[in-house]
FISEFI-187964 format. One record per atom (N, C-alpha, C): x, y, z. Coordinates in steps of 0.1 Angstrom, whole numbers, padded with zeros to 4 digits, always signed. Layout:
% residues N
XYZ;...
//
This chain:
% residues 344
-0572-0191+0377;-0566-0183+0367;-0553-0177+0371;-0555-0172+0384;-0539-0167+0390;-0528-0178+0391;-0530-0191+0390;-0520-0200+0392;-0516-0202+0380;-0524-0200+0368;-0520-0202+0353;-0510-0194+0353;-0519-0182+0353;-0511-0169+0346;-0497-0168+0352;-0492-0173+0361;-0478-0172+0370;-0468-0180+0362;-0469-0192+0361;-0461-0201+0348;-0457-0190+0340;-0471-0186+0330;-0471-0178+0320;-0460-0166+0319;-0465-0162+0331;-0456-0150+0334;-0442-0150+0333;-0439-0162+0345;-0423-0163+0347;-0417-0168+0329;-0425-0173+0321;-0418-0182+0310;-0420-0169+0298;-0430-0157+0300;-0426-0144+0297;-0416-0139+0300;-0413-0141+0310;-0403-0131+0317;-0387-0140+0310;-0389-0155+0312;-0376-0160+0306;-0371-0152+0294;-0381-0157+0286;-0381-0155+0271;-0374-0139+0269;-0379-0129+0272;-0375-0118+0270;-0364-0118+0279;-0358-0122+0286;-0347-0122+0296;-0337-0131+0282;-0338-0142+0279;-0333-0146+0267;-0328-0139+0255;-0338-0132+0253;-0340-0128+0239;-0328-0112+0242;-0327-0108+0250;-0321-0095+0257;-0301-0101+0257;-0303-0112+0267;-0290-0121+0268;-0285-0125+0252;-0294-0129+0242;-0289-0130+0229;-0288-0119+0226;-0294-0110+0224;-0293-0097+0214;-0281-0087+0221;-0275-0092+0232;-0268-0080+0238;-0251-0084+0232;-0249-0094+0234;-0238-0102+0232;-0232-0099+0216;-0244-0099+0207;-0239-0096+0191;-0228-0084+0191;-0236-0072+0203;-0222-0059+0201;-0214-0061+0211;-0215-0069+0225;-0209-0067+0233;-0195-0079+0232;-0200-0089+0227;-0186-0099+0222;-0181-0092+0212;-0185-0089+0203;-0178-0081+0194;-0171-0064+0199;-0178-0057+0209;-0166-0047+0211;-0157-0053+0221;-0162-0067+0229;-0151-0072+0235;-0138-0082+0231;-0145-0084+0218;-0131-0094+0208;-0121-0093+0207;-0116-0077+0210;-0103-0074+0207;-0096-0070+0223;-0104-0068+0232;-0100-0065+0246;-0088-0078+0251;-0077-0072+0250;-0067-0081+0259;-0058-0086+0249;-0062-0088+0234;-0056-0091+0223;-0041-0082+0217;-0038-0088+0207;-0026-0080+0203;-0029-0081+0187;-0029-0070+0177;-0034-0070+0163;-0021-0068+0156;-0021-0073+0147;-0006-0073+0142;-0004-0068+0133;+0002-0056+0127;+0004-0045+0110;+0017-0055+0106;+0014-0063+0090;+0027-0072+0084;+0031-0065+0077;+0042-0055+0077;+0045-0048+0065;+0053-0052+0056;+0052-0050+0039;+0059-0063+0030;+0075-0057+0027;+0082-0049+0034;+0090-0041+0030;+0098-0039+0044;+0112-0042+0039;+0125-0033+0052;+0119-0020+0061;+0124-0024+0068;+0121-0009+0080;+0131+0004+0071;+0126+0017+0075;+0133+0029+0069;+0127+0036+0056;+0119+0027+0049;+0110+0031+0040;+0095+0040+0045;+0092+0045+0028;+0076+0045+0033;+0067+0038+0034;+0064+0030+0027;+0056+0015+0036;+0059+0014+0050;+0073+0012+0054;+0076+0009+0071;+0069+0022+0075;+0069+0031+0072;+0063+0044+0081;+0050+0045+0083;+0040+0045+0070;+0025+0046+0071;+0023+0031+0081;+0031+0021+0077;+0022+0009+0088;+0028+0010+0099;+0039+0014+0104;+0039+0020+0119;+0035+0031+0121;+0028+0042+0115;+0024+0049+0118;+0004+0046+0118;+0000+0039+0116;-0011+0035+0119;-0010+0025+0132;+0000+0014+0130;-0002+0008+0141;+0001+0018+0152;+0006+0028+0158;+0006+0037+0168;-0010+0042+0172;-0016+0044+0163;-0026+0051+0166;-0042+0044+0164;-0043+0033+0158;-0055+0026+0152;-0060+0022+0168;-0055+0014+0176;-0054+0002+0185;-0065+0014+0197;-0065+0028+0200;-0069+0036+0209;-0084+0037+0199;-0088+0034+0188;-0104+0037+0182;-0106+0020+0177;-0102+0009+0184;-0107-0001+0181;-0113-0008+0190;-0125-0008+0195;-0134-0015+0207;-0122-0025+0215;-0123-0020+0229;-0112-0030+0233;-0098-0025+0234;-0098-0019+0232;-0082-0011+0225;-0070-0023+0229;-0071-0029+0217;-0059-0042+0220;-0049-0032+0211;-0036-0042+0218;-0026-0038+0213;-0023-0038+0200;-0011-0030+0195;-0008-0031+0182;+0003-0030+0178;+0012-0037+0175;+0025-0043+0168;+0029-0042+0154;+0038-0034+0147;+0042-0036+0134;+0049-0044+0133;+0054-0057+0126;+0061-0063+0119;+0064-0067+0104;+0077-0062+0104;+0084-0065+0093;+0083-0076+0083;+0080-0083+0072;+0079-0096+0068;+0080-0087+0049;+0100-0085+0049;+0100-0078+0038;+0101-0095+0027;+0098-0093+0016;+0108-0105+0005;+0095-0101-0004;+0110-0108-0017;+0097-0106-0036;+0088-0096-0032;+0092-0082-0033;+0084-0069-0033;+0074-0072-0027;+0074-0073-0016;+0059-0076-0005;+0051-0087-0009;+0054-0094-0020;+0043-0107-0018;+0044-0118-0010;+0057-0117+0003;+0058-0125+0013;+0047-0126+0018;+0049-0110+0022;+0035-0108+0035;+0025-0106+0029;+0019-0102+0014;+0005-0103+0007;-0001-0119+0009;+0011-0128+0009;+0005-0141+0003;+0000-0145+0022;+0010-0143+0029;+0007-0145+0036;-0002-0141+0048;-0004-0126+0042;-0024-0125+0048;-0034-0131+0037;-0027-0137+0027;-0039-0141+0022;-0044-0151+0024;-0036-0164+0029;-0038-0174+0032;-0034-0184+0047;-0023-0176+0050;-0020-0179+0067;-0025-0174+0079;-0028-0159+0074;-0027-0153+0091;-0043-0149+0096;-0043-0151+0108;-0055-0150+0109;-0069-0141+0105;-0079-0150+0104;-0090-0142+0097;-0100-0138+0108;-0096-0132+0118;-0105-0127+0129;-0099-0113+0134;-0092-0105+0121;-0093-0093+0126;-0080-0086+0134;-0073-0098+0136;-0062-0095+0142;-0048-0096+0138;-0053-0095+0121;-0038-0093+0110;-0041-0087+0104;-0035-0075+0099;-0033-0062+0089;-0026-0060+0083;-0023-0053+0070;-0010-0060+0062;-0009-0043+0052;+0003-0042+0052;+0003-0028+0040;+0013-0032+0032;+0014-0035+0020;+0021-0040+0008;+0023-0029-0004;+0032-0034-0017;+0033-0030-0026;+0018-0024-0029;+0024-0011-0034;+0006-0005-0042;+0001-0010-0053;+0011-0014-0063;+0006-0023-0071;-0001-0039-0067;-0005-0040-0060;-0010-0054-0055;-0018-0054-0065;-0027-0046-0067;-0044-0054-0080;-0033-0057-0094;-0023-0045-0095;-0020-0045-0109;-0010-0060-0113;-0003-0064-0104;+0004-0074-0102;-0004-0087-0108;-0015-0088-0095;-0023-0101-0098;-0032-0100-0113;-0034-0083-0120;-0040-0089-0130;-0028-0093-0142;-0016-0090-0140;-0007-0091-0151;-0002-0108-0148;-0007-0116-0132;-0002-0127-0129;+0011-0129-0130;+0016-0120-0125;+0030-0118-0117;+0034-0131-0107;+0044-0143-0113;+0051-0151-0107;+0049-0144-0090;+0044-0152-0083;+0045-0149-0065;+0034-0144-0063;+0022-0137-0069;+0014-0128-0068;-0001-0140-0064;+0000-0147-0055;-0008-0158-0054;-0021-0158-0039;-0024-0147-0046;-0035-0143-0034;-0049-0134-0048;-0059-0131-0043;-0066-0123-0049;-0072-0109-0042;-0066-0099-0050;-0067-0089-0041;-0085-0078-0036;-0089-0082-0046;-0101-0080-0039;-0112-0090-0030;-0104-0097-0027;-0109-0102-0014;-0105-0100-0003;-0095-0095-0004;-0088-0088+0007;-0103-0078+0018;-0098-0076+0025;-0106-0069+0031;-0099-0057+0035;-0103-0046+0026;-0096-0031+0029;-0100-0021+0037;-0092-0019+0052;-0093-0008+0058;-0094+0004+0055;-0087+0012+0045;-0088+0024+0042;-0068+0029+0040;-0068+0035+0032;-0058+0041+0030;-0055+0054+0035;-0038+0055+0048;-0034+0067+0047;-0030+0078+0037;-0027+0074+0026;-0025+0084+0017;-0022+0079+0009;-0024+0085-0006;-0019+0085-0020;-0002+0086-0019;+0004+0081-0028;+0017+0085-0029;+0022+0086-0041;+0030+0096-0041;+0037+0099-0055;+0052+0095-0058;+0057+0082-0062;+0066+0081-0067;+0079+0084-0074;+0087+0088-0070;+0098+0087-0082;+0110+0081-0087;+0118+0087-0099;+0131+0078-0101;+0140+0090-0101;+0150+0086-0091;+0160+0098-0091;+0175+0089-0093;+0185+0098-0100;+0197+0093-0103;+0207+0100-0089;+0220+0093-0086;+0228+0098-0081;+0238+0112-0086;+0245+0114-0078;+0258+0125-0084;+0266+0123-0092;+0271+0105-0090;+0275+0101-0101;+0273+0093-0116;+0256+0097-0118;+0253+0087-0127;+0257+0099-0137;+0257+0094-0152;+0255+0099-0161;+0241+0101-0167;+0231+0099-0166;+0214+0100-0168;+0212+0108-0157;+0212+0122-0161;+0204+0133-0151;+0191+0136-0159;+0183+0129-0167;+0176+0135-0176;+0170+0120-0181;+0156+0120-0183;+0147+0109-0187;+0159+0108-0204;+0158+0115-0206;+0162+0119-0222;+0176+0112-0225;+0185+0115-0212;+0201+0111-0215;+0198+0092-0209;+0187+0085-0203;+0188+0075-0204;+0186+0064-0211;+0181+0074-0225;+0178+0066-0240;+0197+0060-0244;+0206+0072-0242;+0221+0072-0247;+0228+0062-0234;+0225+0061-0221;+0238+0061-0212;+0234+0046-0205;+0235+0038-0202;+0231+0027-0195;+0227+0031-0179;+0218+0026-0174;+0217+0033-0160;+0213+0024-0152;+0218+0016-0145;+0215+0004-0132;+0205+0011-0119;+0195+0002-0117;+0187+0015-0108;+0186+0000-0101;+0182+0002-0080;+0177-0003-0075;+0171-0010-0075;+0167-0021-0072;+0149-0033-0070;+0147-0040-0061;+0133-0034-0059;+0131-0045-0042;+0123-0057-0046;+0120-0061-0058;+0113-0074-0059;+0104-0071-0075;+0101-0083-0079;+0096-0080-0090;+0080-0076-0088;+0070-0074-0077;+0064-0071-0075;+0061-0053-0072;+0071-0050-0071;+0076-0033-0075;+0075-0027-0079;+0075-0014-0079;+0073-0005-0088;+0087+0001-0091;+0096-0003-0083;+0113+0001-0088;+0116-0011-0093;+0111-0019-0099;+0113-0030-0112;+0103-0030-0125;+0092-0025-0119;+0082-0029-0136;+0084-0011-0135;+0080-0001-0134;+0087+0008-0138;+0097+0012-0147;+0108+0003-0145;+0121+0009-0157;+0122-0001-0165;+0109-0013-0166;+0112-0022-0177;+0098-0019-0185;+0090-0010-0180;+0079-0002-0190;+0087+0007-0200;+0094+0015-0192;+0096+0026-0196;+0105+0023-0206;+0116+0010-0205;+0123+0007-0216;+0117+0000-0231;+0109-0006-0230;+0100-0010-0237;+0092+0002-0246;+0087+0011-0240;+0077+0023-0241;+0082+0034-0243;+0097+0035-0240;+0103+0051-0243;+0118+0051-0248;+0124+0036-0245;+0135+0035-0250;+0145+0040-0242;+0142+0038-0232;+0153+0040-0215;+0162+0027-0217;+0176+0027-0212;+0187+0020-0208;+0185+0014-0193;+0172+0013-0185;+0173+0011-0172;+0179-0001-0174;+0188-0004-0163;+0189-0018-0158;+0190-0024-0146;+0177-0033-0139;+0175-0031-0128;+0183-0044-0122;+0187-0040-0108;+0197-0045-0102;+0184-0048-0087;+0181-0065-0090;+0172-0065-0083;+0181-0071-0067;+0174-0076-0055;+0177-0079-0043;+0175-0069-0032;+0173-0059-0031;+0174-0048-0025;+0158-0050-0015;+0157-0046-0003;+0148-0047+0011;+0138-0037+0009;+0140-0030+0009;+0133-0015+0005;+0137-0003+0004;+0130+0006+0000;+0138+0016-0008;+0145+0024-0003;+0144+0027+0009;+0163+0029+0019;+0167+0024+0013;+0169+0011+0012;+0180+0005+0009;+0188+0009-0007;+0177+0007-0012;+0180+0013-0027;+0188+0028-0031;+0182+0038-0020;+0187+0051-0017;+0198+0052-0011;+0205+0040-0002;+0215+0038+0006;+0225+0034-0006;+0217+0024-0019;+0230+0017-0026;+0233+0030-0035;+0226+0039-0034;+0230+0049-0050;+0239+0058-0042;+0238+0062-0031;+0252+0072-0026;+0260+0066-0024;+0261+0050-0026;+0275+0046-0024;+0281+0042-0034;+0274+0047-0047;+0276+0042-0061;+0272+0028-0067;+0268+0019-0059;+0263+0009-0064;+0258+0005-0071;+0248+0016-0072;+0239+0016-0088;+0240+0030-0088;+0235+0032-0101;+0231+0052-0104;+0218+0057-0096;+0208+0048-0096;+0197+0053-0094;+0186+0046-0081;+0175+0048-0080;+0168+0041-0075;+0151+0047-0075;+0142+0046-0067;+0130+0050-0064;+0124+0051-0049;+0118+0060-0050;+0111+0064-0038;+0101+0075-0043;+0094+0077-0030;+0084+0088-0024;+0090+0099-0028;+0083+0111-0033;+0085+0125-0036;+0087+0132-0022;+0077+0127-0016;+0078+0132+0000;+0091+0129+0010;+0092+0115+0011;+0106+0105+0016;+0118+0114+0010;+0120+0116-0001;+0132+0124-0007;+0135+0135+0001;+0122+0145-0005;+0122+0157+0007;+0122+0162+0016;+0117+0152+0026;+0124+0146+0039;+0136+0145+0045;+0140+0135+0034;+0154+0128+0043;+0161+0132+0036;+0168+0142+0024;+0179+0142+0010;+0174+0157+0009;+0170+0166+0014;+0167+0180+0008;+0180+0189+0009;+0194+0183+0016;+0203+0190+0010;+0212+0187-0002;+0211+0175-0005;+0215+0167-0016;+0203+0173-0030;+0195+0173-0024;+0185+0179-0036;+0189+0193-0040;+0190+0196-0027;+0192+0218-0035;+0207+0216-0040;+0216+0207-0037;+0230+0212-0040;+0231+0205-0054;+0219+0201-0058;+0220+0193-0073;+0226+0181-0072;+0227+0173-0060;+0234+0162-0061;+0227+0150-0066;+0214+0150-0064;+0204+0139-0065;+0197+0146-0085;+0190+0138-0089;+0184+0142-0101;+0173+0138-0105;+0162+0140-0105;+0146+0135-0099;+0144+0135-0119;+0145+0120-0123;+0142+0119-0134;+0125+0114-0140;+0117+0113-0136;+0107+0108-0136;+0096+0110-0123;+0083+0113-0127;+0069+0111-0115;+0064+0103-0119;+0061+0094-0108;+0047+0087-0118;+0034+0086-0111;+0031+0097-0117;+0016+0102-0118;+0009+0104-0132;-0004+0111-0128;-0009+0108-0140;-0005+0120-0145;-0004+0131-0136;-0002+0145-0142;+0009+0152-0133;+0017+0162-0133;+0031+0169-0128;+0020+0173-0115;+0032+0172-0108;+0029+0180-0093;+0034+0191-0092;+0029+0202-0084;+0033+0214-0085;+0048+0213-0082;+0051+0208-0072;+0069+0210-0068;+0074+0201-0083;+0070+0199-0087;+0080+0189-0099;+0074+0191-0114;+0074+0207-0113;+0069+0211-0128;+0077+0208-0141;+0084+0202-0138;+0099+0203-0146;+0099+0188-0146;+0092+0182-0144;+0101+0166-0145;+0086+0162-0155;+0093+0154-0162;+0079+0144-0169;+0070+0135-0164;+0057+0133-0162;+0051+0127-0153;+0049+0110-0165;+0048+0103-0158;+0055+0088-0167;+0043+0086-0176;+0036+0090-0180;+0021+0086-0186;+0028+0098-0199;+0036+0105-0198;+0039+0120-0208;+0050+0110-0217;+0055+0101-0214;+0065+0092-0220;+0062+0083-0228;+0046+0078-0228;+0043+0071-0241;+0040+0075-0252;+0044+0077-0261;+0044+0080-0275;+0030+0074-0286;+0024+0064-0283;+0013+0058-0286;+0002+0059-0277;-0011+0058-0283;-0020+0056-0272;-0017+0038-0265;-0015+0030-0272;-0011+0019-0263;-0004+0021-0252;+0007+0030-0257;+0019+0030-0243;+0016+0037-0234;+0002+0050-0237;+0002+0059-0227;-0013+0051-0219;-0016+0044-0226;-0034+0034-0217;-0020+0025-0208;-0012+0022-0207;-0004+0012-0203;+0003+0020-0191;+0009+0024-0190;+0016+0034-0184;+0003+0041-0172;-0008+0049-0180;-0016+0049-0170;-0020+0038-0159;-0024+0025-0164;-0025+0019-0160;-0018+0013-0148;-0008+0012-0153;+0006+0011-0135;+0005+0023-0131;+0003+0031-0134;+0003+0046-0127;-0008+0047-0115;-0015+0038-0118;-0027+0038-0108;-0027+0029-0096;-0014+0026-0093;-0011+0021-0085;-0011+0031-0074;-0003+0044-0078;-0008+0059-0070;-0016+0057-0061;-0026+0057-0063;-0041+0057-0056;-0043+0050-0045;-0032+0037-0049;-0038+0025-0035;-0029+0028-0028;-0014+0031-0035;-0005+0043-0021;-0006+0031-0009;-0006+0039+0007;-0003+0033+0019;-0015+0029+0022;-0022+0016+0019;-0035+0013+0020;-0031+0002+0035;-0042-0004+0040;-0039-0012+0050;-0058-0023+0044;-0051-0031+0049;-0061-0046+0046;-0059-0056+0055;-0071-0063+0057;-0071-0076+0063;-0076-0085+0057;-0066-0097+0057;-0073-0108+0049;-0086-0113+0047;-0088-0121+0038;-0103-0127+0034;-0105-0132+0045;-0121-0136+0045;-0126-0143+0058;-0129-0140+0068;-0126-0123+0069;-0128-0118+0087;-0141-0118+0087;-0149-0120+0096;-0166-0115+0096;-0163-0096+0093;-0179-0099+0086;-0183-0086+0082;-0182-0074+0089;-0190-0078+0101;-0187-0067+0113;-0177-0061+0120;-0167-0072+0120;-0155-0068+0127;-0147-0061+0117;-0149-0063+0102;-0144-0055+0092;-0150-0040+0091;-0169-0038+0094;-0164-0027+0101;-0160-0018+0110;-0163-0026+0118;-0153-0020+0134;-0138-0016+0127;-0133-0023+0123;-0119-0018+0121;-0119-0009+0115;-0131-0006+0099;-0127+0006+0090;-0134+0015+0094;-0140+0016+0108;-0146+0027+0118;-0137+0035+0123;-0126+0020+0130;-0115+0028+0138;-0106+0030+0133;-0101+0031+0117;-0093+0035+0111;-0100+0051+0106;-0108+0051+0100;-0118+0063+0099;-0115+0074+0110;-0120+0072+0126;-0115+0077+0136;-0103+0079+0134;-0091+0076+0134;-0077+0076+0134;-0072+0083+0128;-0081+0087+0119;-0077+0097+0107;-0080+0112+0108;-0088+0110+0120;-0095+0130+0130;-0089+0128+0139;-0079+0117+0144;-0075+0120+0158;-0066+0131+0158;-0068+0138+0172;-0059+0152+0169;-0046+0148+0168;-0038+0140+0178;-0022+0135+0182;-0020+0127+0168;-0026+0122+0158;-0022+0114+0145;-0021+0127+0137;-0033+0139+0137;-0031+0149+0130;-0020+0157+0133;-0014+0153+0141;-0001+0165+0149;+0009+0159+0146;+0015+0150+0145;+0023+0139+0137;+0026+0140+0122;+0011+0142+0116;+0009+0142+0101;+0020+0158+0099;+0012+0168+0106;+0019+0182+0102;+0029+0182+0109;+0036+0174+0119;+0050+0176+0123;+0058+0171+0115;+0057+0162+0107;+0065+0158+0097;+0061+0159+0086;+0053+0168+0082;+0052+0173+0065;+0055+0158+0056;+0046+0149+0065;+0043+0137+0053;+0031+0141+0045;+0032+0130+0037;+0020+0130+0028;+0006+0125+0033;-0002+0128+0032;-0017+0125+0038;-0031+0123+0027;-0033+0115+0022;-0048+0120+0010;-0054+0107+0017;-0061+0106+0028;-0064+0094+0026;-0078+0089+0023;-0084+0077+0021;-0096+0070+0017;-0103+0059+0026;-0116+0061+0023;-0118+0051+0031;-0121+0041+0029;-0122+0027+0035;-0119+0014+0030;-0133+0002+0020;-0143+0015+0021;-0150+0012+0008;-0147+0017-0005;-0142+0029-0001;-0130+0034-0018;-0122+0024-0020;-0117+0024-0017;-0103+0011-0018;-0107+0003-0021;-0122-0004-0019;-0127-0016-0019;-0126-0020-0036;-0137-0007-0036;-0142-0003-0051;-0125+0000-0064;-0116+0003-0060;-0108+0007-0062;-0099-0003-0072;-0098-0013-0058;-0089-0026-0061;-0095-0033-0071;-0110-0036-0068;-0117-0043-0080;-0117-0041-0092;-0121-0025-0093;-0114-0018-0110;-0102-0024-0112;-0089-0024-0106;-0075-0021-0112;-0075-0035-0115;-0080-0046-0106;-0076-0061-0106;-0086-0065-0121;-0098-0057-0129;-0106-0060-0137;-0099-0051-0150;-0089-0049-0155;-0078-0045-0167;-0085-0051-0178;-0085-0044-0185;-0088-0050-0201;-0076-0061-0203;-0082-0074-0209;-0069-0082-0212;-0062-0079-0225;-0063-0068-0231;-0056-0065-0244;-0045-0058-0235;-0046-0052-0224;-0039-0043-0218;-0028-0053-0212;-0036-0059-0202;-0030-0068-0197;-0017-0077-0208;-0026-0083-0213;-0009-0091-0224;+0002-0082-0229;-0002-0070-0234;+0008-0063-0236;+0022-0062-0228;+0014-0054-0211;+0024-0058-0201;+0027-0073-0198;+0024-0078-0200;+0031-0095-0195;+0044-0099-0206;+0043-0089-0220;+0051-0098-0229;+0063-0087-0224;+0060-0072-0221;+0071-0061-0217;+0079-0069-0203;+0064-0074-0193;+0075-0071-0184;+0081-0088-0178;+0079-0096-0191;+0080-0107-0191;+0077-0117-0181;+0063-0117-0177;+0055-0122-0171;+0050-0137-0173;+0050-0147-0174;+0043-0158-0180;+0034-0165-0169;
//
């Protein structure tokens, strides 16, 4: 019997020696997958913008709450309003967790209007979570003549564009459709620096950006009345901008104002961050763990209040839920905007 039982034993002893060596490896390759690596933030937009900021400002701080603490790199990959770099986490860059991408906020709304370039599907994206909501605007320069939503029914007004995937292009070709604005967008522009760079030099009258970005970088241009903050687009006025019309207040119909909300909800997806389809499950949540983390870290939170940016952020099951609504639009809605914003 004692010579049996010894086999037995030792082929006991394998088995659970096995079974320990498989089961350990599921977390331990996985918190070691990113050890030694380098993870990459594609942002779809010129450096100097808010896009460039929230994705280098995550890439600074994500890479210290991600098992492994691999490195983290932002790059630039601006063209056609971020659907360079949309298309291309959607279908080029790797699906193991080690590409991240922060794009136009209209991403869902884009792909349901099937916006020429828009050739990815956005809720399959795999969404990390969003630094914050953003609130938009359209402001004129010192020399435009349209200081007032109102005076751009009368005056012709050339405003900035960074791609037709934009919200400083479908923006002022809603609003002309829906309120009877003179926008005329002067598209080519990198990002919205850039746009803000062309209106002080007079190149165009106008352009768009962040309510926050303005306030930021232009708050002496703002008090001296040089700048003219004609438009929010939200759904409803923010306290600092009681006085300006929020873009959903400009439709005259319920059509134009279900429409209007509609792109307005682009808001919401703001500075989101994603990884393409395909990553395993798990490493998708590891990442929206250590994005989660990243968001209590104290040195990210000391940053956030040293620069009086904007902050609301979500987490990347919101987002999840989020994208899928915006990308699921009623198609009555949908056609409408495709004939405004001449979509085919």
């Amino acid at each position: 019997m004692v010579s049996m039982s010894r086999p037995f034993a030792l082929l006991s002893g394998l088995l659970i020696s096995s079974s320990l060596i498989l089961s350990q490896p599921v977390a331990a390759q996985q918190a070691d997958f990113f050890k030694g690596k380098t993870v990459s933030v594609y942002i779809g937009f010129a450096p100097g913008g808010g896009y460039d900021y929230y994705g280098r400002l995550v890439a600074r701080y994500i890479g210290k709450h991600i098992p492994g603490n691999p490195n983290v790199v932002a790059q630039n990959m601006p063209g056609a309003g971020s659907f360079t770099a949309a298309n291309f986490l959607y279908s080029a860059a790797p699906k193991d967790g080690t590409a991240l991408g922060v794009v136009t906020q209209t991403i869902a709304i884009e792909e349901a209007l099937k916006t020429p370039g828009a050739n990815y599907k956005s809720a399959n994206f795999n969404w990390i979570g969003r630094a914050t909501a953003i609130l938009e605007v359209t402001l004129t320069g010192e020399k435009a003549k349209a200081t007032t939503m109102e005076l751009t029914k009368t005056n012709e007004t050339p405003v900035a564009g960074t791609g037709s995937g934009s919200p400083s292009e479908g923006f002022p070709r809603l609003m002309n459709a829906l309120y009877g604005s003179k926008f005329k967008v002067i598209t080519g522009y990198q990002g919205s620096n850039d746009g803000m760079f062309a209106m002080e030099k007079a190149e165009v009258d106008g352009a768009l950006t962040s309510w926050n970005t303005l306030k930021r970088t232009r708050s002496e241009p703002l008090k001296a009345g040089k700048i003219h903050v004609l438009v929010q687009y939200g759904l409803t006025r923010h306290p600092d901008l009681a006085d300006v019309p929020a873009v959903v207040e400009l439709g005259s119909t319920k059509e134009a104002k279900d429409i209007l909300t509609f792109y307005a909800s682009g808001a919401a997806v703001g500075r989101s961050v994603f990884a393409p389809p395909g990553v395993p499950t798990d490493r998708v949540q590891m990442l929206r763990k250590a994005f989660d983390a990243m968001l209590k870290d104290p040195e990210f939170l000391a940053e956030i209040d040293k620069l009086e940016v904007e902050f609301d952020p979500a987490s990347g099951e919101e987002m999840q839920k989020l994208i899928s609504d915006v990308a699921n639009v009623s198609p009555d809605t949908v056609k409408r905007m495709q004939e405004i914003l001449q979509v085919k």
